[in-house]
KOLTORBA-791409 format. One record per residue (C-alpha): residue number from 1; residue in one letter; x, y, z. Coordinates in steps of 0.05 Angstrom, whole numbers, plus 5000, padded with zeros to 4 digits. Layout:
(r NUM,"a",(X,Y,Z)),
...
This chain:
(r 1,"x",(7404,5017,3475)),
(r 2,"x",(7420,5056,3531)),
(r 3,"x",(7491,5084,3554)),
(r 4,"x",(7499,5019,3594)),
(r 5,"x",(7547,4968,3582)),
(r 6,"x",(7545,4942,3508)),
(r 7,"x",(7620,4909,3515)),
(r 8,"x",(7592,4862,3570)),
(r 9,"x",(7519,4848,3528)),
(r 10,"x",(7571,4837,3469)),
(r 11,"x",(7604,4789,3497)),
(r 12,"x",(7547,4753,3534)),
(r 13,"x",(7511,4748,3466)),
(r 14,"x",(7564,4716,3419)),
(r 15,"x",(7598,4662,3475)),
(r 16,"x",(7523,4643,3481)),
(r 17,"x",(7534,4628,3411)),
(r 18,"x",(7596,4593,3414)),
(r 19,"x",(7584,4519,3433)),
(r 20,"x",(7636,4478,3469)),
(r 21,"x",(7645,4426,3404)),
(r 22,"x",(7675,4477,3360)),
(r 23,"x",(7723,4503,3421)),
(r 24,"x",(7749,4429,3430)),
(r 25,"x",(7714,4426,3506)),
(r 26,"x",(7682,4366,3530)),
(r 27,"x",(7611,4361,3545)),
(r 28,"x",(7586,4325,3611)),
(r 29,"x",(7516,4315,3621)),
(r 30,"x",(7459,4376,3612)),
(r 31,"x",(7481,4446,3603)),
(r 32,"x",(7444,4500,3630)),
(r 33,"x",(7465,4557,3586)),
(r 34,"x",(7475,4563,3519)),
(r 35,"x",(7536,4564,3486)),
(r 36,"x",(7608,4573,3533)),
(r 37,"x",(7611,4583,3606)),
(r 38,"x",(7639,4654,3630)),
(r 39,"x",(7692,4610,3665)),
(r 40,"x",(7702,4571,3603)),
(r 41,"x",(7716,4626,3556)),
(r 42,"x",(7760,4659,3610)),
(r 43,"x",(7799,4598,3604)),
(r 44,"x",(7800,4590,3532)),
(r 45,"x",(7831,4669,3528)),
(r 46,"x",(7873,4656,3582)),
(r 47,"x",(7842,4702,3635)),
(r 48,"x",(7827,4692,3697)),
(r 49,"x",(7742,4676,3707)),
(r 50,"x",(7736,4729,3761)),
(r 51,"x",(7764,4789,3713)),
(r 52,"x",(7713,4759,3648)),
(r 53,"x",(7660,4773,3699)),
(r 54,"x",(7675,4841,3713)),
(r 55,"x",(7685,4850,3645)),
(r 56,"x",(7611,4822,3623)),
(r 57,"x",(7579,4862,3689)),
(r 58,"x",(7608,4917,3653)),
(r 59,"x",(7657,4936,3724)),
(r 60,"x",(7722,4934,3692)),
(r 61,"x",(7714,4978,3622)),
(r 62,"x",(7792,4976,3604)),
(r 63,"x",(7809,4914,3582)),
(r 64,"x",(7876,4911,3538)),
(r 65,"x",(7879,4899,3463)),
(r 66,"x",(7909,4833,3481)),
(r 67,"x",(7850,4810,3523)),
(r 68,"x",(7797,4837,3469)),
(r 69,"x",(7839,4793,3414)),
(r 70,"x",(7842,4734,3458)),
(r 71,"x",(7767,4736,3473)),
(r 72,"x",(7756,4752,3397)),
(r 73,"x",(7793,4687,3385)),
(r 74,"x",(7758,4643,3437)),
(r 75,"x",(7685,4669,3406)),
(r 76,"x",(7702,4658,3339)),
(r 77,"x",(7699,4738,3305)),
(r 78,"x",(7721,4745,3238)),
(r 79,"x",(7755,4814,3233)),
(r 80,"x",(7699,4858,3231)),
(r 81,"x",(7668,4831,3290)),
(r 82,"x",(7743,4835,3324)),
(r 83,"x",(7738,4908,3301)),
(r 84,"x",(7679,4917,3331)),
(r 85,"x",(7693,4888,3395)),
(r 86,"x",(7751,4931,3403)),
(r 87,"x",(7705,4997,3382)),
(r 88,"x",(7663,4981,3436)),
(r 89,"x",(7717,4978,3493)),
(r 90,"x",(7736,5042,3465)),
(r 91,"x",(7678,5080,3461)),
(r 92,"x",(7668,5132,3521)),
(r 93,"x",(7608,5169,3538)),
(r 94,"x",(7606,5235,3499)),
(r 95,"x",(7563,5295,3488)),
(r 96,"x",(7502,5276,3446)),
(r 97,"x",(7516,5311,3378)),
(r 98,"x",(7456,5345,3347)),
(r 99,"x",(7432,5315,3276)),
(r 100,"x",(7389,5341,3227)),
(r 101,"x",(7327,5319,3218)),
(r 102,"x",(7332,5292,3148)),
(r 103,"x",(7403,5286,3118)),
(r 104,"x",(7396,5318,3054)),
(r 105,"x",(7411,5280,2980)),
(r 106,"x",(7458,5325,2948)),
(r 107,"x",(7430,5344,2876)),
(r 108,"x",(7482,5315,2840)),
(r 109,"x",(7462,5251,2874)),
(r 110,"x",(7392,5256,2848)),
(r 111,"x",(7407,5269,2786)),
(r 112,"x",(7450,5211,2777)),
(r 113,"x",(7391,5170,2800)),
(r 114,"x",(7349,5195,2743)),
(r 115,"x",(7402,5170,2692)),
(r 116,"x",(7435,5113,2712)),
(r 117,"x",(7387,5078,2683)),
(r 118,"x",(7373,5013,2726)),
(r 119,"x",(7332,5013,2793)),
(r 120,"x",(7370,5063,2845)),
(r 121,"x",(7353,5095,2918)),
(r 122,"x",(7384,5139,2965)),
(r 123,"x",(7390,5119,3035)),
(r 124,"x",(7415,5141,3098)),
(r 125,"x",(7449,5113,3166)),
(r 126,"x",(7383,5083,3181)),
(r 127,"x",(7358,5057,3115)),
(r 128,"x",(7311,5105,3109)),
(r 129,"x",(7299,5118,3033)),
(r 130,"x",(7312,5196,3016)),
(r 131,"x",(7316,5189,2937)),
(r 132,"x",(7285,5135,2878)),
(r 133,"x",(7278,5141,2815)),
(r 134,"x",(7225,5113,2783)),
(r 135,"x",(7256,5043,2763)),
(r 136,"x",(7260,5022,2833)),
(r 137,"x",(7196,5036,2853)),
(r 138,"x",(7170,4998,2800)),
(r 139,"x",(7217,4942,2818)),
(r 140,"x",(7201,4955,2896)),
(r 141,"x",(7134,4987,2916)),
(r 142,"x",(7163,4996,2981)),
(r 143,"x",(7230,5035,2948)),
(r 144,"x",(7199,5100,2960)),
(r 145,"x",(7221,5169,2996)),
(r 146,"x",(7201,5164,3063)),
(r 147,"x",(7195,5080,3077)),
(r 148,"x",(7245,5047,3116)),
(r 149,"x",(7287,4986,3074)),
(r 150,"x",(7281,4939,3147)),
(r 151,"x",(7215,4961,3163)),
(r 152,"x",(7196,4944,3102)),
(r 153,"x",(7230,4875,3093)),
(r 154,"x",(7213,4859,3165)),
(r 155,"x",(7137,4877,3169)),
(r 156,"x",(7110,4881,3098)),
(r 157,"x",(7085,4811,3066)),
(r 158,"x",(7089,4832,3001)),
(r 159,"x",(7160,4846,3006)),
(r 160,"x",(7162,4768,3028)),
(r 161,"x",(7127,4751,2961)),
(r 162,"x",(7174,4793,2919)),
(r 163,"x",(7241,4776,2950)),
(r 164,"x",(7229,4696,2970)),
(r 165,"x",(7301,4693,3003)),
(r 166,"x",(7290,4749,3049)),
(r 167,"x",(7284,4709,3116)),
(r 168,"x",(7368,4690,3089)),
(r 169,"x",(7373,4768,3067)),
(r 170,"x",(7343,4798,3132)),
(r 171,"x",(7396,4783,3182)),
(r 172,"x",(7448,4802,3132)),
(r 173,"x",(7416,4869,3135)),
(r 174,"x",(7403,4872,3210)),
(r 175,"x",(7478,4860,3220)),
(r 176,"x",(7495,4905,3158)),
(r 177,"x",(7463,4966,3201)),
(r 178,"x",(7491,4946,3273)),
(r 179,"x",(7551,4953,3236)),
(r 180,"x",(7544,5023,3211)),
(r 181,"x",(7519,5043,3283)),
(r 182,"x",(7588,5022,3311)),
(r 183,"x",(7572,5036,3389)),
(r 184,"x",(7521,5096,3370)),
(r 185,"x",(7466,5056,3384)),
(r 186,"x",(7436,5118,3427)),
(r 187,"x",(7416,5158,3364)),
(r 188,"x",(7346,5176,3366)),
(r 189,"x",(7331,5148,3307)),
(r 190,"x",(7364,5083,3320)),
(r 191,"x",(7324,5072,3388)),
(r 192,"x",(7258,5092,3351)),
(r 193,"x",(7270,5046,3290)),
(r 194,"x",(7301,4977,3330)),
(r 195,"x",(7246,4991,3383)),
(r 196,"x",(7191,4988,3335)),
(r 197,"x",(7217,4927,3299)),
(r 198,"x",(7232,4885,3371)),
(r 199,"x",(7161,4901,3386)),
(r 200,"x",(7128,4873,3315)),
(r 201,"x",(7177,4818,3293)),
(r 202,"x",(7193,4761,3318)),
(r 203,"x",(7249,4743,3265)),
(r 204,"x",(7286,4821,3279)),
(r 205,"x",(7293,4806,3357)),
(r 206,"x",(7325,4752,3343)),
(r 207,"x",(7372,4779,3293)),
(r 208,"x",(7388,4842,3339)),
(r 209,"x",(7402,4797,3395)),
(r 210,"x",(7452,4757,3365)),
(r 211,"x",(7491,4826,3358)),
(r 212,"x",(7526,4806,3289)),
(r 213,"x",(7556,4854,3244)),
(r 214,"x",(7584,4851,3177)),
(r 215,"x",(7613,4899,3119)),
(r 216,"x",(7570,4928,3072)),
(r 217,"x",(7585,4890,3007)),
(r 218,"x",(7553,4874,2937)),
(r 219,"x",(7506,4822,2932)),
(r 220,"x",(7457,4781,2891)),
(r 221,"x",(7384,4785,2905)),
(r 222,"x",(7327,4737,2876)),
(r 223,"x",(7271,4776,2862)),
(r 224,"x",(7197,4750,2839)),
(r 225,"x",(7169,4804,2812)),
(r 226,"x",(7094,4806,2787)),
(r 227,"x",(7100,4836,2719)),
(r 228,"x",(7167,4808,2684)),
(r 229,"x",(7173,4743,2732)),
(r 230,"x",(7247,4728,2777)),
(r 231,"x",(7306,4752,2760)),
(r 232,"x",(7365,4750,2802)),
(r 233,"x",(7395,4826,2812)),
(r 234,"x",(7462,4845,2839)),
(r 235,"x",(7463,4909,2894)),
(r 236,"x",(7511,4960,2885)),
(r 237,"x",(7527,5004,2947)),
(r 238,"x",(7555,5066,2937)),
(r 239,"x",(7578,5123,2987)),
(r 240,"x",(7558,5184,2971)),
(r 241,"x",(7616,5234,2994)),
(r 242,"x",(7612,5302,3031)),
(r 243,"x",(7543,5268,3060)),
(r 244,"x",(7527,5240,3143)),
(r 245,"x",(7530,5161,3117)),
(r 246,"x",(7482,5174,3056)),
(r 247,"x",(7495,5114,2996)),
(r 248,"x",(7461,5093,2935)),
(r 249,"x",(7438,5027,2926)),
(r 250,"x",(7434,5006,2858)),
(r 251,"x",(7412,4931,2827)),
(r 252,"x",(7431,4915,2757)),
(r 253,"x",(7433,4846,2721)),
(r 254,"x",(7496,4817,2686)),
(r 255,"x",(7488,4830,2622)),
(r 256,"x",(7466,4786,2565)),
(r 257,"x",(7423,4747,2615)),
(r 258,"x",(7348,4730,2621)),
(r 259,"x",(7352,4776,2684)),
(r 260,"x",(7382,4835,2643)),
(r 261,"x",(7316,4830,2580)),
(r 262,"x",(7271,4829,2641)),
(r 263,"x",(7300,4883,2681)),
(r 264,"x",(7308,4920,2607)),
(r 265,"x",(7228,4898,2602)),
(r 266,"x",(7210,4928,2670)),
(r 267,"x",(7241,4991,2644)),
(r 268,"x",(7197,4992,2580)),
(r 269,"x",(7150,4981,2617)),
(r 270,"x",(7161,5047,2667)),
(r 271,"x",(7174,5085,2597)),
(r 272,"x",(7107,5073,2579)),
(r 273,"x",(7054,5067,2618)),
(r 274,"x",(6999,5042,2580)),
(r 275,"x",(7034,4975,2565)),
(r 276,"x",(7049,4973,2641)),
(r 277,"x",(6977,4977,2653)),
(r 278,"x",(6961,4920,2594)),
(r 279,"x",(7022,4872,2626)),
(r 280,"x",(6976,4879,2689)),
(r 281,"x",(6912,4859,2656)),
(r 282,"x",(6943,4796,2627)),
(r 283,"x",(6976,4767,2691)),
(r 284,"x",(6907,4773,2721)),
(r 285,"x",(6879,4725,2659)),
């Protein structure tokens, strides 16, 4: 997390992923590393083993676009990952920019939370939640201002409870945010927030340490939730423009579905809060 030399922890994590099967290379007795070789994935890229090891030991900083696609190849990165590779090479130390403390939701934004009319957040860079409206708390506890969406997923049990997938959806997530940091991984609040969750969870430091990344895209969530039973949700991310990285995430149901009357139940259900409070007294009978 330092300014040290991501592009050569980069590429030390994924060729430990890579295993010499899927590159066509024989194996001879017991391996001990996982994954390729240095001198086997200099070989694959069609570089010479002594210049891969500068490049992992971070002493040579400048490789060419060629080199970064060959070794993209040779480690198997879709075109994100290639992306990514290639940002990192790039990157250059710089001036540390000042941030504000708290990006702020613009009040358009919260207002179109309030009537969109299906659960709805605000986050930031980090996933820290700036904006709800009520719908999403009630679907998520843990969707309120000031929690953290992979703090929450990674060290709360009830979240486990609610979303029963979530050791599949967790590493989506971690790469999902590695992703938006890009080579910033020096921000304050990054260090603070990936520090925290290395030291508690088991499950994140091994996520961060494969160092995957991956778009931000739409997706279908299976949620268990205690008053209207599971439904399966889709998430909606949307930028939020004129803001430092801030996006709504929005879950809806396809409509004319048992997920969409349960959803439209849960929001009954916020509309009114006596029958909320009898919906809880007969789940506990």
């Amino acid at each position: 997390m330092r300014e040290e030399n991501r592009l050569g922890a980069y590429l030390r994590a994924r060729r430990e992923l890579v295993t010499p099967e899927s590159v066509g290379l024989p194996v001879h007795g017991v391996r001990r590393v996982p994954g390729l070789r240095r001198e086997e994935v200099a070989m694959l890229a069609g570089i010479s083993a002594e210049y891969y090891l500068r490049l992992e030991q971070g002493r040579d900083r400048n490789p060419s676009p060629q080199v970064l696609d060959a070794l993209a190849r040779v480690l198997r990165l879709d075109d994100t990952a290639t992306a990514y590779l290639h940002e990192l090479a790039a990157s250059r130390p710089r001036a540390r920019r000042r941030r504000p403390r708290r990006p702020v939701v613009p009040p358009q934004t919260a207002q179109l939370l309030e009537v969109i009319g299906v659960p709805a957040i605000a986050v930031d860079t980090h996933l820290d939640v700036l904006a709800a409206n009520a719908l999403a708390t009630a679907l998520d506890p843990a969707m309120r201002v000031g929690e953290n969406r992979m703090r929450s997923l990674f060290l709360d049990p009830a979240q486990h409870a609610l979303y029963p997938d979530w050791v599949h959806c967790a590493p989506h997530l971690v790469a999902t945010y590695r992703n938006k940091l890009g080579p910033d991984v020096d921000d304050p609040r990054a260090v603070q927030l990936v520090g925290e969750l290395s030291l508690a969870s088991e499950e994140f430091r091994r996520s961060w340490a494969r160092h995957d990344v991956r778009q931000p895209q739409s997706k279908s969530v299976r949620v268990v939730h205690p008053q209207v039973g599971e439904m399966r949700l889709w998430m909606a991310k949307l930028q939020v423009d004129g803001t430092d990285g801030i996006e709504i995430i929005a879950h809806h149901a396809e409509p004319g579905t048992a997920d969409a009357d349960r959803l439209a139940l849960l929001g009954s259900l916020v509309a009114d809060p006596a029958r909320s409070r009898t919906a809880v007294e007969s789940g506990r009978h």
